[in-house]
N, C-alpha and C positions, 0 to 999 in steps of 0.2 A: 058354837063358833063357826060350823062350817056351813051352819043354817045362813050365818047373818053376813059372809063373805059374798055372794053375789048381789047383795043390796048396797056392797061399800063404792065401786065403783062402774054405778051399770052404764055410762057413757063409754066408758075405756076398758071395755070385760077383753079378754083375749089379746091387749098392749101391754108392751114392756116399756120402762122408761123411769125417770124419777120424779121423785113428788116435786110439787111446786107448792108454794106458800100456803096458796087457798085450798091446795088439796090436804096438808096437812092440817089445815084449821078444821076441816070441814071432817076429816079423820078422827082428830081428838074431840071434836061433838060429839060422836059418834063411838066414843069411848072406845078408841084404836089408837097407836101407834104409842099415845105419850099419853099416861093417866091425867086426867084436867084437871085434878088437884093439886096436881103437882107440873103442870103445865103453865109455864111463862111465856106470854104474848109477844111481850118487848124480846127475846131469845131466838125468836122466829125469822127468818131471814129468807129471800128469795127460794132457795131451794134446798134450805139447811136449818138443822134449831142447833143453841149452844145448849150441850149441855152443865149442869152447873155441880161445885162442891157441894155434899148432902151433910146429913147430923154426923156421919160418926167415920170418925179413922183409926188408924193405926201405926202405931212405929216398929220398924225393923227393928228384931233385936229385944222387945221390949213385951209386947204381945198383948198389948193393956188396949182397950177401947178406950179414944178418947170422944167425947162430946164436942163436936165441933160448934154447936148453936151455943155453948157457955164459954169456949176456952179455941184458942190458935194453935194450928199442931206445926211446931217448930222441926222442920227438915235441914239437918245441919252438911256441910260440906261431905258428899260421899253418903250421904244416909238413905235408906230406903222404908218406905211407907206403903197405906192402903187408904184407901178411900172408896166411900156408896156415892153415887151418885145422886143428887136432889129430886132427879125425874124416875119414874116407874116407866119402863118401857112393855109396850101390847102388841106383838105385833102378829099380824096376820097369817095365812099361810103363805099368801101368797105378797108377803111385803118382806124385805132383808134390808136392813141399814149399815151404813158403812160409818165408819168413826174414822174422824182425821183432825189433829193436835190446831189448838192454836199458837199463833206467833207470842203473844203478851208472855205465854208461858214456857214458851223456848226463850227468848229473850231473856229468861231470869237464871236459865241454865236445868229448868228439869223437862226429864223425860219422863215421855208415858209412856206404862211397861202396860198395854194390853193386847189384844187382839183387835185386828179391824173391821172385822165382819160381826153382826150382828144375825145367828140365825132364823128365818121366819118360825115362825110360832112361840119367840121367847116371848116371857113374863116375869117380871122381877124386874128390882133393880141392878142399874149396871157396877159392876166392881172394877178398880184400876191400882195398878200397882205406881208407884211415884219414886222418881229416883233422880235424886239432884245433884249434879253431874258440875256445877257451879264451886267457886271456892268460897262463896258467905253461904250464909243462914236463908233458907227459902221459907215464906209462912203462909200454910193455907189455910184460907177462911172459911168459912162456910158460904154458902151461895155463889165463893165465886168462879169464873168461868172456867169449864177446863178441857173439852174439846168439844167439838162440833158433830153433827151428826147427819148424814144423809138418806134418807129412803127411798126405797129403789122397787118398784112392780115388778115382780117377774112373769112371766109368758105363763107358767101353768105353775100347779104346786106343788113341790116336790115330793119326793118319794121319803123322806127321810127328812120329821122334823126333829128338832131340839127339843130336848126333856126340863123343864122346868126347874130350878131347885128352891127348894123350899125355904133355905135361909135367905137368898137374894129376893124374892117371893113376899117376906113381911120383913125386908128392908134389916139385917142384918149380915155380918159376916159369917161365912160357912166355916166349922169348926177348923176345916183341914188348914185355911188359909190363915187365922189364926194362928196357930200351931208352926205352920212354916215361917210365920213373920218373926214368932217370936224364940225360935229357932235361929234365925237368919244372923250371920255372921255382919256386924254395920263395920267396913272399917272408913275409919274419920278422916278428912282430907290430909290432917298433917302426917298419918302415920302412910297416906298415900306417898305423902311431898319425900317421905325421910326411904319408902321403899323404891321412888323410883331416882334420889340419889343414891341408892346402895346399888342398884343395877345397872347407874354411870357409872358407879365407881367400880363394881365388879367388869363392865364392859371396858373401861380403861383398863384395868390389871388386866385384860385377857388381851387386849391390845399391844400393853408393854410387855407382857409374854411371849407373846408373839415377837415382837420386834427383839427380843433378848436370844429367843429360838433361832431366828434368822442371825442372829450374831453368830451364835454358837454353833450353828449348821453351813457357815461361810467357811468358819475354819476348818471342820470336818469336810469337805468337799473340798478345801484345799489341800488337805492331806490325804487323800482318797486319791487326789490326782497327783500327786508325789508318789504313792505309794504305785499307783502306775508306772509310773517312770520308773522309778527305782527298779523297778519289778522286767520294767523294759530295758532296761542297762544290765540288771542281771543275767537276761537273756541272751543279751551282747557279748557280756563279758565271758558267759559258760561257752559260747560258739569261740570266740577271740581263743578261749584256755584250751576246747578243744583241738586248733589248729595250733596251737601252740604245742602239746601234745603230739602230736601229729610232727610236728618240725623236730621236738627232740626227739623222735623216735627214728626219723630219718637222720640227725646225728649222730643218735648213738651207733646208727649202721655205719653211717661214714668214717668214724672214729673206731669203729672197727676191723671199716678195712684198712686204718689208716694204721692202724696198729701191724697189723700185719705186713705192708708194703716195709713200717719201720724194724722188725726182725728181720725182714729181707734185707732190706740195704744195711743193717748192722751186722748180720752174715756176708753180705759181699764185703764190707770194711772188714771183716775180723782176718779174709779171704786176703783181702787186699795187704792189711798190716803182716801177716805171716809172710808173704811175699816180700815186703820191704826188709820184713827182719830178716829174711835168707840173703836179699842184697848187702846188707848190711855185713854178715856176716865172712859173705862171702870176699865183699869190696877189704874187710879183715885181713883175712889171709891173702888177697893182694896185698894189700901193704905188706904184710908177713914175705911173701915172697919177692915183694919188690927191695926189703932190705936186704934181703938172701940174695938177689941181680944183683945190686948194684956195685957189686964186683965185676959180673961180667955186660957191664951196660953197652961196654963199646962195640962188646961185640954184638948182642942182641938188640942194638939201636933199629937196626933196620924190622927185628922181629917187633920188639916193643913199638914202634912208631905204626906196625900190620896192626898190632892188636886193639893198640890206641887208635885206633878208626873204629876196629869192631867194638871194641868200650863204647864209643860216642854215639856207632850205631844204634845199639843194645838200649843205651841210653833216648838217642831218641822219638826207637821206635815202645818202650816203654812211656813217655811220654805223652808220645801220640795217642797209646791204648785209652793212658790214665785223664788225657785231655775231651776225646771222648767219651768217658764212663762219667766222670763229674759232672759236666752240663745238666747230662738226663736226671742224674739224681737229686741234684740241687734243683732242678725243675719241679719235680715231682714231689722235695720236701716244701719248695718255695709256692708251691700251687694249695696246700691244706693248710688250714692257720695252725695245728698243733702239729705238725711236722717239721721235726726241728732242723736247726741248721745245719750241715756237714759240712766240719773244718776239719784239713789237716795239719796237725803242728808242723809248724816248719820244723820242729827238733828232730821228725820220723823220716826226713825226706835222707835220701844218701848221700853221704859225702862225697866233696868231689874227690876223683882222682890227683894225686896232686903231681904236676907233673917232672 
């Protein structure tokens, strides 16, 4: 192989660039890039070959080789598959091909599950994974087209070629890929359609939970801010009680001294009435002895009319005392609300003299 590489393109030795038509025709003479027996003319295209569905596939899930050259391999909504390729690719050390999908086959809703690089120095045919991504039935044939293929000269030849394998080699699938195909979980369009209503409907419910949560988190924050409040009123009211506190405690002083002012003025009255009852007593035994005079009235007229001044004296200037002492003290009960009032009966006052 590495003999027959500088005979492939001795016009362009040491250029990079991609093949064009005539270089890949002139390639596969030359038993390079695309085997000529399995190499189709009409495929070939200015600077690209399509390459085509080959004999045999495979179903996800299933793991069965089908023969494509007798029978259609039905790819259902959501299903995935395998396919060989119809062409054997050669390629050089110094040639790398790119893979790129065609439209006819997006168009129908599948993908191709490959890689895009084709390493230099493969050999074998190409393998593709298939997966129809559509909501019908996709069917591939044999021979037909299913992506396109470009080759590309590199500058020199790499350090690091690709290792051949041996099932893609005489155009079979390699055990491993088997095995995973038929391994492979297919699940089918409808039971797609019914999980991604289950995930509207579980997205609604988390929706409506939400909007239920914010319900119920409206009122808890309204109560959160009550419970402020209240909490701030409490505070209010413990400062309000303690000045309240504070005010009876400054009453019960005052009610104390008020207490005491009223023993005093109920001592000056007890003072006062035993005074009155010695007037009384006394104004007694006048009359006593004014019924004893009034024998000798004519003659003690001028005495009795002496004394009858100092009586009225006596009397006025006891008045005068008692007219002064009452004000203050009726002041003094009249200035505290529980200081009562001081009356004196008229019954305690002294009779008059009679004349």
């Amino acid at each position: 192989m590495v003999e027959r590489q500088p005979l492939l393109f001795p016009e362009n030795a040491g250029l990079s660039g991609v093949l064009t038509d005539s270089e890949i025709q002139d390639a596969v003479e030359g038993a390079w890039l695309i085997s000529k027996d399995t190499f189709q003319p009409s495929s070939l295209e200015a600077s690209s070959y399509d390459i085509h569905v080959g004999g045999k596939g495979v179903l996800g899930g299933v793991g069965a080789e089908i023969d494509l050259r007798s029978q259609i391999m039905e790819l259902g909504p959501g299903a995935y598959g395998g396919v060989l390729s119809s062409e054997r690719i050669c390629l050089p050390e110094r040639i790398c091909a790119r893979i790129g999908s065609k439209r006819a086959l997006s168009y129908e809703g599948v993908i191709l599950l490959t890689g895009s690089i084709v390493d230099p120095g493969y050999d074998g045919y190409l393998l593709f994974g298939v997966y129809n991504a559509s909501q019908r039935k996709v069917f591939l044939r044999y021979n037909k087209k299913l992506c396109n293929i470009v080759f590309e000269r590199l500058s020199k030849v790499p350090d690091k070629l690709v290792q051949p394998d041996p099932s893609l080699q005489s155009g079979n699938f390699p055990e491993a890929f088997l095995s995973q195909m038929a391994n492979m979980e297919v699940l089918p369009w409808m039971q797609i359609s019914e999980r991604v209503k289950q995930i509207e409907t579980i997205t609604k419910d988390v929706l409506d939970l939400k909007a239920r949560y914010e319900d119920v988190l409206k009122p808890i924050r309204d109560l959160t801010d009550n419970v402020q409040n209240v909490t701030r009123d409490v505070g209010t009211l413990t400062t309000q009680v303690r000045s309240i506190g504070d005010d009876v405690g400054q009453l019960n002083t005052l009610v104390t001294e008020n207490s005491k002012q009223i023993t005093q003025v109920a001592t000056s009255l007890g003072s006062v009435g035993g005074v009155v009852q010695g007037l009384q007593e006394r104004a007694r035994a006048l009359e006593d002895s004014h019924r004893d005079q009034e024998k000798s009235v004519g003659s003690l007229r001028t005495s009795f009319g002496t004394f009858k001044v100092l009586v009225f004296i006596f009397w006025g200037i006891l008045l005068v005392v008692l007219g002064a002492l009452l004000p203050k003290a009726i002041e003094k009960l009249t200035s505290r609300p529980q200081t009562p009032t001081i009356s004196v009966p008229s019954g305690q006052l002294p009779p008059s003299t009679p004349k």
